[in-house]
Each structure stands twice: as structure tokens, then as C-alpha cells.
N, C-alpha and C positions, 0 to 999 in steps of 0.2 A: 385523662390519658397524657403520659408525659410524652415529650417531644421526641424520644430517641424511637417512642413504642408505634409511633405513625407511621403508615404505609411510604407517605410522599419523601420523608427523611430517610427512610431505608433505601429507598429507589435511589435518593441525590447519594447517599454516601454509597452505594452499591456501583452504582455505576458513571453520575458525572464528576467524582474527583478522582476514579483512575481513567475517564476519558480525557481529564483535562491533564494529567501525568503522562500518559503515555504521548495523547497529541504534541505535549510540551516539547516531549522527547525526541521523536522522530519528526518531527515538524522541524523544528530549531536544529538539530543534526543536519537535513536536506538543507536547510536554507544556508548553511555555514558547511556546505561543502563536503563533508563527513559520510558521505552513501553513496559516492561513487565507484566502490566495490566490486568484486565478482556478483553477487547475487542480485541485489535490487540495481545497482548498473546496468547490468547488462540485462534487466526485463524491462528495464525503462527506457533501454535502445532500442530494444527491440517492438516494444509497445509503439514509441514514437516513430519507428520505419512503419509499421503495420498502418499507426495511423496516417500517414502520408499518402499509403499506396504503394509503398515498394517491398519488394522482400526481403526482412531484415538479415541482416551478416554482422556472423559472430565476431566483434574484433578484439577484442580482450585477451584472446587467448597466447599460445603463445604459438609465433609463426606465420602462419598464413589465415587469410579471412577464411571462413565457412561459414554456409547459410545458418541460420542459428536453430530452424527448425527439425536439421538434421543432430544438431550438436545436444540442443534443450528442448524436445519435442511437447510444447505448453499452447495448445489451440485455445484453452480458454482465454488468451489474451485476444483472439478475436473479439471476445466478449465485451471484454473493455478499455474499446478503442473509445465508446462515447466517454468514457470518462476522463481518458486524454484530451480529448478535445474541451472538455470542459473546464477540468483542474490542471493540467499540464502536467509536467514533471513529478508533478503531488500524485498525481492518479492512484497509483499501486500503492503508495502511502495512506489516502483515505477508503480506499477499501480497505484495507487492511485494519484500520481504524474503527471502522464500521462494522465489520466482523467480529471484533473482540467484542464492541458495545451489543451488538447481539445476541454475543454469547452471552457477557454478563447478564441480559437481561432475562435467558431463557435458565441461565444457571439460580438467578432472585427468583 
């Protein structure tokens, strides 16, 4: 059996060199400042108010603060507050990581 026809080879090239591509990518983007944006910005304010205990306010926008729940109504972020507290700022970056390798692994 050649090496390419093995299950464990299809698994590594299926799924850990686009987790190592993608991690590459949004990992080293976060860490160099680059996702501080509308989108994952402001769910990573919000995540990090949630984890604290207070309730998060929209402030990105433009004008005045509003609470963010009225603005972006996303309660699964209660969900993952332990991952803030675990990864920090990464949080919503490694799930999000974690899901793709999921998928690729129910799509293999």
C-alpha cells in the first residue's frame, strides 16, 4: 500500500495542514493587531464584558454607546465565556478554528 492510499496520510493532509494554514492566518493577524474590526472586535468586547460580569456596550459604532445585545442580539456568547477565560482574546478565534477542523473532519 503506498503512502498517499493510507487512511492516517489522508487524515494529516485533510485536515492538519489547512488547520495549521488557517491557525497560521488568523492567529498571526490577532497577534499583529489586524482584527480589531467591526466583526470579531466588537464580539470580543463583548465576550470579554460578558466574561467580567457586566453588560456589554456597543461602542464601535457610530455616536453614542448602546448595549450590544440590543444592537447584535448573539446569547450564544454566553456559551463561551469559559473559553475567554481560558484563551483570552483568542477565544472566538479558536472556536472558530475548532469548527472548521470539525467540519473537515465530518466532510473526510
Amino acid at each position: 500500500m503506498s503512502l498517499l492510499r493510507r487512511p492516517v496520510f489522508q487524515v494529516f493532509i485533510s485536515l492538519f495542514i489547512p488547520a495549521l494554514l488557517w491557525g497560521g492566518v488568523s492567529f498571526v493577524n490577532h497577534a499583529c493587531f489586524r482584527t480589531f474590526a467591526l466583526d470579531l472586535g466588537m464580539m470580543n468586547q463583548a465576550l470579554f464584558q460578558f466574561s467580567q460580569g457586566t453588560m456589554p456596550m456597543f461602542t464601535q459604532g457610530m455616536g453614542e454607546e448602546m448595549p450590544f445585545l440590543c444592537d447584535h442580539f448573539s446569547p450564544v456568547l454566553f456559551l463561551l465565556v469559559p473559553f475567554q477565560w481560558i484563551f483570552g482574546s483568542y477565544a472566538l478565534l479558536v472556536v472558530q478554528w475548532l469548527a472548521l477542523l470539525a467540519t473537515g473532519w465530518f466532510i473526510y
